[in-house]
N, C-alpha and C positions, 0 to 999 in steps of 0.2 A: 433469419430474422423475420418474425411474423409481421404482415403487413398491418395488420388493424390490434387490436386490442380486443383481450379477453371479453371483457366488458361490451364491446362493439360486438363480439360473434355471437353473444347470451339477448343483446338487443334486437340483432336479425333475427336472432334464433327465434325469437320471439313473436314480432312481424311474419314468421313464415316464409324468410329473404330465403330464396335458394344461396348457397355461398358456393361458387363456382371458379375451379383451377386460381385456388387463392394461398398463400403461404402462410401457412399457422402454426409453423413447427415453434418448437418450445415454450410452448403457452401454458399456464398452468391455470387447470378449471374448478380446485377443490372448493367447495362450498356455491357450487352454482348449478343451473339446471338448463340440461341441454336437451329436455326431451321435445321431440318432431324435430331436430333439426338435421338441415336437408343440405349434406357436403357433395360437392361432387369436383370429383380429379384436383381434389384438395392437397397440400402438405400436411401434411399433421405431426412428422417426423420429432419423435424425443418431447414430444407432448403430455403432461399428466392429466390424468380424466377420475384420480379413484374415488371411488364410493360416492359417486353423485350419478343423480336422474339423468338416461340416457334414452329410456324405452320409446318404440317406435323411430327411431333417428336414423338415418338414410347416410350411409357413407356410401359411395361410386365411384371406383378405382382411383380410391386416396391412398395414399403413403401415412402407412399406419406403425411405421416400424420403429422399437423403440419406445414406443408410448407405456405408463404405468397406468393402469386400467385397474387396479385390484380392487373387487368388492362393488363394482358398477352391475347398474342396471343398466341389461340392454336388450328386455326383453320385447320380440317382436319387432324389432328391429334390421335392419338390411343391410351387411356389411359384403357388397358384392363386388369383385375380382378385384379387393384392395390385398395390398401387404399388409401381413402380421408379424412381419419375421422378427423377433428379439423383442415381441412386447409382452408384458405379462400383464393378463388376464385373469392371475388365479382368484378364484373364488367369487366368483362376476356370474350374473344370471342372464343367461343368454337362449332361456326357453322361448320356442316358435322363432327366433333369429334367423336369417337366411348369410349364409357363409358361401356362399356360389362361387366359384371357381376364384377363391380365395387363396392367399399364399401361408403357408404358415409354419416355418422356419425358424426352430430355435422358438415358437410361443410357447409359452407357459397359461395352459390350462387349468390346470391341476383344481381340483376342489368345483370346477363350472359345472353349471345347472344347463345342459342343452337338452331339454326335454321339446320331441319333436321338431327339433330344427332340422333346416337344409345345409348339407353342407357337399352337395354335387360337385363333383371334379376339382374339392381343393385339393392342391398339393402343395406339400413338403417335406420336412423329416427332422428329424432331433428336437418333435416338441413334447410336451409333458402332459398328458391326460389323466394323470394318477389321480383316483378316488371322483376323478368326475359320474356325474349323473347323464347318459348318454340315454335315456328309454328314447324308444321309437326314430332314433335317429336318423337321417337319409342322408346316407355317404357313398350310394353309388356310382362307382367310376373314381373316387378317392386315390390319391397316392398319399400316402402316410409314413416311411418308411422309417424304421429304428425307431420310433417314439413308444414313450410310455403308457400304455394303458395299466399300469398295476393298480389290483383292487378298484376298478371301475365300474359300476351299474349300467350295463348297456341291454337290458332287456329288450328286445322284439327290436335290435339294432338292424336297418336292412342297408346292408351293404354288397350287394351281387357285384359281383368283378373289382373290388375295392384291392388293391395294393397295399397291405402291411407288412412287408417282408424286411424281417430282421426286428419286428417291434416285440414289447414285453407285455402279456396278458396276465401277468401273475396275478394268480389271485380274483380274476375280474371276473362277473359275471354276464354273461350272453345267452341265458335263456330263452328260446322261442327266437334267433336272430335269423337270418336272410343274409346266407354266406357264400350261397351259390359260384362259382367261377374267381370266388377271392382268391388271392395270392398272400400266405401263410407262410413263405418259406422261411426257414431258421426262428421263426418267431419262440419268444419261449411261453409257454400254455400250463407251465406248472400250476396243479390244482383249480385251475378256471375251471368254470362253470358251463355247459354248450350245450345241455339238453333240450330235445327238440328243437336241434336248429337244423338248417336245410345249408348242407355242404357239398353239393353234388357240385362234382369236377373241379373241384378247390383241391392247389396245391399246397401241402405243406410238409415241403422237401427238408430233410432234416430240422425237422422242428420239433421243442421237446415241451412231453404231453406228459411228463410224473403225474400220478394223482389226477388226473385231466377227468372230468364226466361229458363222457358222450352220451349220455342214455337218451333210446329212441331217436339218435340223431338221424340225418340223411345223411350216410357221407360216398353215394355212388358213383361208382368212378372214381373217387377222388385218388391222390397222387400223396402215397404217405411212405416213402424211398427216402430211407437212413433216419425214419421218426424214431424216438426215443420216448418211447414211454410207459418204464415201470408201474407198475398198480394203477392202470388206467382203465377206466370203468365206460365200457360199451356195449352194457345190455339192451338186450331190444332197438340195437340200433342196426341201421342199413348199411353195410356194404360192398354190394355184390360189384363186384368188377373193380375192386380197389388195387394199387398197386403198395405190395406191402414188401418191395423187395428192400434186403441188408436193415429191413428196420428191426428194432429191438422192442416188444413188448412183455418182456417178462412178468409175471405175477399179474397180467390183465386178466380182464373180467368180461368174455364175451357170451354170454350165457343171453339166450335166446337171440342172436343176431343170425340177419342174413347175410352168409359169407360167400353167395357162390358168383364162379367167374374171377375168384380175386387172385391176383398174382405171386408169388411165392418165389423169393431166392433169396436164402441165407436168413431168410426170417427168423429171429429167437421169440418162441412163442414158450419158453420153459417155463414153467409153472401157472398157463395160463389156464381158466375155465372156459370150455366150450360147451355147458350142458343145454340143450336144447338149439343148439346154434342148426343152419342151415347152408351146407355147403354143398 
């Protein structure tokens, strides 16, 4: 049971009232405007916010869980170590937003504008990023697991040592990304997009790359034991010292890649191109 009134929270909001470890769950705010307001170790739980002015607004380890968010603005704004888990967000602008060691569990992204946001050391898994706009995003140190990125815009995504293992890439695009030391495992990669991205010492242990473009990627060292991936195209891209054991890349395309130092046991490389490659 919220303590004050809608009305009352859009009145501080207004005044520039910090609202502090206050209970405001199930409040509904459609048709009002919450931008600069300033929560902190709030309730907000099973709270609706959609499609109204948010930008700039400071939430600080609030209980976010639960809330309908769809189509809001919150761009520029600071959603830092709150819960997300079960709210949806889809289709919400949440460009330059800072998501800093955020929870995000069961959230529904999908369709989100996060153009250059921070979202350092959030963790969680089973939420939906599909068809989001991710450029320039900062995810490292991320845990993410099992979530969907299908068909997602992540250009120049920098995410070194990020945690995705077991999530879906379908389709997505991550060109020019910052993959370094991530965790790829089981992820599925069918037909993404990953040229010239910098993959050095990223695992992605049985993970499947159908169709997958690495061209010009970096992926040295990296760890690609039981990959799967028919017609996957890695021209010009870096290898050398990769571990390619029991994987499958039948009908790949590694034509001018450097392959030396890379590991080999049970590899199916049948019907693959090595012209100009470097081993």
């Amino acid at each position: 049971m919220a303590e004050i009134t809608k009305v009352e929270v859009q009145r501080r909001v207004k005044r520039r009232e910090v609202l502090k470890e206050m209970d405001l769950s199930g409040l509904h705010f459609e048709e009002m405007n919450l931008d600069g307001g300033d929560f902190r170790k709030c309730k907000l739980e099973g709270s609706t916010f959609n499609g109204i002015p948010m930008s700039y607004t400071r939430f600080e380890a609030c209980n976010l869980s639960h809330c309908e968010m769809r189509g809001t603005s919150l761009r520029e704004s600071a959603i830092v170590e709150c819960d997300l888990s079960d709210t949806n967000l889809q289709d919400s602008d949440l460009t330059e937003a800072n998501l800093r060691n955020s929870t995000l569990v069961r959230t529904n992204m999908s369709g989100c504008r996060l153009v250059k946001s921070v979202m350092l050391n959030v963790k969680g898994h089973l939420s939906n990023f599909s068809q989001a706009v991710l450029h320039n995003v900062l995810l490292g140190g991320a845990k993410l697991q099992i979530c969907d990125f299908s068909a997602c815009d992540a250009k120049e995504l920098l995410a070194a040592n990020a945690d995705f293992s077991g999530s879906h890439f379908i389709g997505s695009h991550l060109r020019a990304s910052l993959l370094t030391g991530a965790i790829l495992n089981f992820c599925d990669l069918t037909a993404a997009l990953l040229e010239e991205c910098r993959l050095e010492n990223a695992s992605l242990f049985a993970a499947t790359l159908h169709h997958a473009r690495f061209n010009m990627t970096d992926l040295t060292s990296s760890l690609l034991v039981h990959a799967q991936g028919t017609e996957a195209l890695f021209q010009d891209a870096t290898l050398d010292n990769a571990n390619f054991s029991f994987a499958d890349f039948t009908s790949s395309n590694f034509n001018g890649a450097g392959m030396s130092g890379i590991y080999e046991h049970d590899t199916v490389f049948e019907g693959a191109s090595f012209e100009g490659t470097m081993r």
